[in-house]
C-alpha positions as CSV (number, residue, x, y, z in Angstrom):
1,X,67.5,42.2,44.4
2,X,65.5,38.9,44.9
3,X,61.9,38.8,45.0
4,X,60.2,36.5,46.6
5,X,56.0,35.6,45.8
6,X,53.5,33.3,47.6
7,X,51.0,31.8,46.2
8,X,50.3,15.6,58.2
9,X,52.5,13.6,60.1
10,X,55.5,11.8,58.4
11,X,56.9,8.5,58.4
12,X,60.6,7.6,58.1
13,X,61.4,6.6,55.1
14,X,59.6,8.7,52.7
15,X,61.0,10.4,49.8
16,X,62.1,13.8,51.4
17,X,64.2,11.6,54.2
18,X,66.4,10.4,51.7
19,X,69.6,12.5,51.6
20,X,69.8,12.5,48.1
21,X,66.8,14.6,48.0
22,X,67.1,17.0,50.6
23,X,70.6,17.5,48.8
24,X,68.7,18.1,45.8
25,X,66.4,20.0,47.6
26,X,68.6,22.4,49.0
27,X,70.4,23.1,45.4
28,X,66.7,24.4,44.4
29,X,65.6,26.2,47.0
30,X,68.8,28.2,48.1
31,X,70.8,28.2,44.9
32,X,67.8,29.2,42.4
33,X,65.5,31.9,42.2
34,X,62.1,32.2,41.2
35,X,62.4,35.5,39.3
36,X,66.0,34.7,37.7
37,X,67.3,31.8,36.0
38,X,70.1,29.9,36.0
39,X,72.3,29.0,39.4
40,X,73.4,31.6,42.1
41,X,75.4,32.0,44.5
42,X,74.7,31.6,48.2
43,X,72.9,34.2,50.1
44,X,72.5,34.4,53.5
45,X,72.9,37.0,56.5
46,X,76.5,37.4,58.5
47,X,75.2,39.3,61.0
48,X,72.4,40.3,63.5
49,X,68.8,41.2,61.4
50,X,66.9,44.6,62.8
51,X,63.5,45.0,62.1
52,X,60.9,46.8,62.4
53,X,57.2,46.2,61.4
54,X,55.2,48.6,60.1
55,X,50.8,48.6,60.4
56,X,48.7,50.2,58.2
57,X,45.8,47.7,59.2
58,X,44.4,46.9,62.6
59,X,44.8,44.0,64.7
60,X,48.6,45.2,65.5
61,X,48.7,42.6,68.6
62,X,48.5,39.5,66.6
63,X,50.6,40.3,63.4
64,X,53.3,41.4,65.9
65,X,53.2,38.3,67.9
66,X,52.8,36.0,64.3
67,X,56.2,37.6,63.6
68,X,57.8,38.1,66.7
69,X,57.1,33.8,67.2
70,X,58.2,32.7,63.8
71,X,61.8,35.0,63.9
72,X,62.4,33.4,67.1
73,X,61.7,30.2,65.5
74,X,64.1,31.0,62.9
75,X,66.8,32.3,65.5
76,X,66.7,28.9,66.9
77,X,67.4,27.5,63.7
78,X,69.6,29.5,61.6
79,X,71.7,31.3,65.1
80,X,70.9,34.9,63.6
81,X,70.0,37.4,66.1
82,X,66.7,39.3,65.5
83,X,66.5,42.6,67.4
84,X,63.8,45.7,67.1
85,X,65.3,48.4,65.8
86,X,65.9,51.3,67.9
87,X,64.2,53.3,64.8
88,X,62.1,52.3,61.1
89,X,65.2,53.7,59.4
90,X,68.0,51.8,61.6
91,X,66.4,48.6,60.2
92,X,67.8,46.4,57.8
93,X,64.7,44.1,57.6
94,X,61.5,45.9,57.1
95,X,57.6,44.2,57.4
96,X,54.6,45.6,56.5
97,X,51.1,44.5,57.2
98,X,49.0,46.6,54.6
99,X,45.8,46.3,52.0
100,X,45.3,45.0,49.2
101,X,44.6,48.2,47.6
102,X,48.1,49.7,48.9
103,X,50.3,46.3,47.9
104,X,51.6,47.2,45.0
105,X,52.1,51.0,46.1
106,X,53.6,49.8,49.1
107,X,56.3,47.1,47.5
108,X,57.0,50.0,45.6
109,X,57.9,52.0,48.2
110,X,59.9,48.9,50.7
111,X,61.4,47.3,47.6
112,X,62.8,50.0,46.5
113,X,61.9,49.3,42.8
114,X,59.1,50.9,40.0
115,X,58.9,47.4,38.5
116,X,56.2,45.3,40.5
117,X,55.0,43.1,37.8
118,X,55.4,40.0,39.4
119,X,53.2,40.9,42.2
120,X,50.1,41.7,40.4
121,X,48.6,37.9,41.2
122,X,50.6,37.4,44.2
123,X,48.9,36.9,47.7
124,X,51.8,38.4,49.8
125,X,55.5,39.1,49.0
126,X,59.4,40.0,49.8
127,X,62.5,40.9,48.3
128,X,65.8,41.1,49.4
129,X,69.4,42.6,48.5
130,X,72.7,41.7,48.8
131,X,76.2,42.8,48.6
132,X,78.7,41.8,45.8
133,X,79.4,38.8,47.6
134,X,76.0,37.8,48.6
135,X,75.6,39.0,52.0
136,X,72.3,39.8,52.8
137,X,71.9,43.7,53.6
138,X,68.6,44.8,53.6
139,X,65.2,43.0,53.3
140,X,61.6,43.6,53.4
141,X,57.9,41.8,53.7
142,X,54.8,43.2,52.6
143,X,52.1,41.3,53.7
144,X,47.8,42.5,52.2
145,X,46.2,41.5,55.3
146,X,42.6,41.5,53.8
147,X,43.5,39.2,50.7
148,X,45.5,36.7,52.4
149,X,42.7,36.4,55.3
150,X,40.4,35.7,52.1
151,X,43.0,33.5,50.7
152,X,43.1,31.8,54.5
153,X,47.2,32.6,54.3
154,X,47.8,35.3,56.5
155,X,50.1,32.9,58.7
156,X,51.4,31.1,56.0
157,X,52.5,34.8,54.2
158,X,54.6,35.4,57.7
159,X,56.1,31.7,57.8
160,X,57.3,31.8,54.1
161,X,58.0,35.1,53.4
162,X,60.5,35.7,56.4
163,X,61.8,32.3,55.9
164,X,62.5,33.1,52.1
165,X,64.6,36.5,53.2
166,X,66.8,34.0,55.4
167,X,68.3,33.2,51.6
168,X,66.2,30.7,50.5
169,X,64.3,32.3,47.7
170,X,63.1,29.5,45.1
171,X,59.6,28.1,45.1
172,X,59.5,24.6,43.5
173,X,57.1,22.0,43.1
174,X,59.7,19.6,43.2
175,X,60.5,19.9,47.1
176,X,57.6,18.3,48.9
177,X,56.8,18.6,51.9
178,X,57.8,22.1,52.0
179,X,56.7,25.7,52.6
180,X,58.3,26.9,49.3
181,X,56.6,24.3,47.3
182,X,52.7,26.6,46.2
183,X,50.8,23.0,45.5
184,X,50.7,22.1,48.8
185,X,48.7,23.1,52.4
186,X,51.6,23.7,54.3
187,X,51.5,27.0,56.6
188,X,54.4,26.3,59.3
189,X,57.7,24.8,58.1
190,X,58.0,21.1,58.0
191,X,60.5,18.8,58.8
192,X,63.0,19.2,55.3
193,X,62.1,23.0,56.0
194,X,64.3,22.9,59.2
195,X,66.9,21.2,57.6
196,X,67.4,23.1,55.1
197,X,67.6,25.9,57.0
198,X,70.1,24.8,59.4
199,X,72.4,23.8,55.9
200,X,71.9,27.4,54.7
201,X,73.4,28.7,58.3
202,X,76.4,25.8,58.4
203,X,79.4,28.2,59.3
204,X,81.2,26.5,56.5
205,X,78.4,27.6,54.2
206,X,79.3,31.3,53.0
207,X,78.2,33.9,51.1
208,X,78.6,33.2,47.2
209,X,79.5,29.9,47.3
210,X,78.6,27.9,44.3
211,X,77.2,24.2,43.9
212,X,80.5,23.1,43.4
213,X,82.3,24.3,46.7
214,X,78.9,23.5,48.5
215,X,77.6,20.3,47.5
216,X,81.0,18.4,49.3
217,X,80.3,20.9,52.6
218,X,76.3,19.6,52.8
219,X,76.4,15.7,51.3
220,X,78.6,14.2,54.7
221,X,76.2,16.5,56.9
222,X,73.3,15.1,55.1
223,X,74.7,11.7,55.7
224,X,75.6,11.8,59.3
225,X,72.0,13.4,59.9
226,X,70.8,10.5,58.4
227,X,72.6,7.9,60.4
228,X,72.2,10.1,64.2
229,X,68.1,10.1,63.5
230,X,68.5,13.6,62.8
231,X,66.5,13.3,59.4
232,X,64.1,10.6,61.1
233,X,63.4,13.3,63.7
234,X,63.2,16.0,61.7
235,X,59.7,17.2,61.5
236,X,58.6,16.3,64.9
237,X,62.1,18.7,66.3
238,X,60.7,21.2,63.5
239,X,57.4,21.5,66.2
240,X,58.7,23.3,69.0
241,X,58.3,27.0,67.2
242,X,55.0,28.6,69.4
243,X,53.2,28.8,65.7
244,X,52.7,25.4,66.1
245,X,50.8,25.2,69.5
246,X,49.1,28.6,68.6
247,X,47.4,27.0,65.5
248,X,46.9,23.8,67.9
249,X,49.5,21.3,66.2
């Protein structure tokens, strides 16, 4: 089980753009985790995610549209089909919009575990769990409405947290610009964001790989991004998720 916590325009050129570093980047965002140390294997879904989302708070309308934008974003990116499950329990990817007073009681309850510890300063949260050879199986979000609103995160809880179950479940202040990286502003996912994502879901990428059968799948994708304009383009093709033109960017 991996948990998962949350605490501008580019030029070409810059740092992230270089395919040595979204290399790198990818190595510590999908292969870590920020719980458990040491290198793991890949994890990522094989098939179709149900969800369902749960409300204990009002305001039901927008936290289902934040969601239902940002995992059609990610179908776009990744090719995973998200579907509403016909039922709560026929779900395999659960997300709860809740209080702060019920978080911990609540991640309790969705992430199936007594041992919430590292939540106790978090702003919002998700876990996931995977087979033995790290398929993604189940996954849930548990997102305090009240405290991220007073930490002005509630849409950046629903970008990163559902974009952390995908399999990329490190936060590091190394990868910059980036969602998974807590120094910086960033609510929506930027350009290295997308890419990563669309390395993750590769179909020569699979389950339980490690760096060693990965890193010569990724480095001539990387490259030939870099050479098509792929990498220059990056975080203006990262724009066309309707997050983006519902916070006005």
């Amino acid at each position: 089980m991996v948990w998962l916590v949350s605490f501008s325009t580019l030029a070409v050129g810059q740092p992230w753009q270089q395919p040595s570093y979204i290399q790198d980047a990818f190595y510590r965002i999908a292969l870590k985790s920020e719980y458990v140390e040491g290198e793991h294997g890949v994890r990522k879904w094989r098939e179709s995610v149900r969800y369902t989302v749960s409300h204990v708070v009002s305001d039901s309308e927008l936290h289902d549209k934040l969601v239902r934008y940002h995992l059609d974003h990610l179908q776009s990116l990744t090719g995973i089909n998200f579907i509403p499950a016909s039922h709560p329990k026929a779900a395999n990817l659960t997300i709860v919009f809740t209080n702060h007073q019920r978080f911990l009681d609540d991640a309790r309850q969705y992430f199936k575990t007594n041992d919430v510890t590292p939540l106790r300063k978090a702003v919002c949260a998700a876990n996931f769990a995977v087979d033995k050879n790290g398929w993604i199986r189940r996954a849930a979000v548990v997102i305090p409405v009240d405290l991220a609103r007073s930490k002005g995160k509630l849409v950046a809880c629903v970008v990163e947290e559902l974009t952390q179950i995908m399999g990329l479940p490190n936060d590091d202040d190394n990868v910059f610009p980036s969602i998974f990286n807590d120094r910086t502003p960033e609510q929506l996912l930027t350009g290295l964001d997308g890419l990563l994502l669309r390395l993750l879901y590769l179909p020569d990428i699979q389950a339980g790989q490690n760096w060693r059968q990965v890193e010569p799948i990724i480095a001539p994708v990387i490259e030939s991004w870099a050479r098509d304009g792929t990498i220059a383009q990056a975080h203006r093709a990262v724009r066309t998720g309707e997050l983006y033109r519902l916070l006005g960017w």
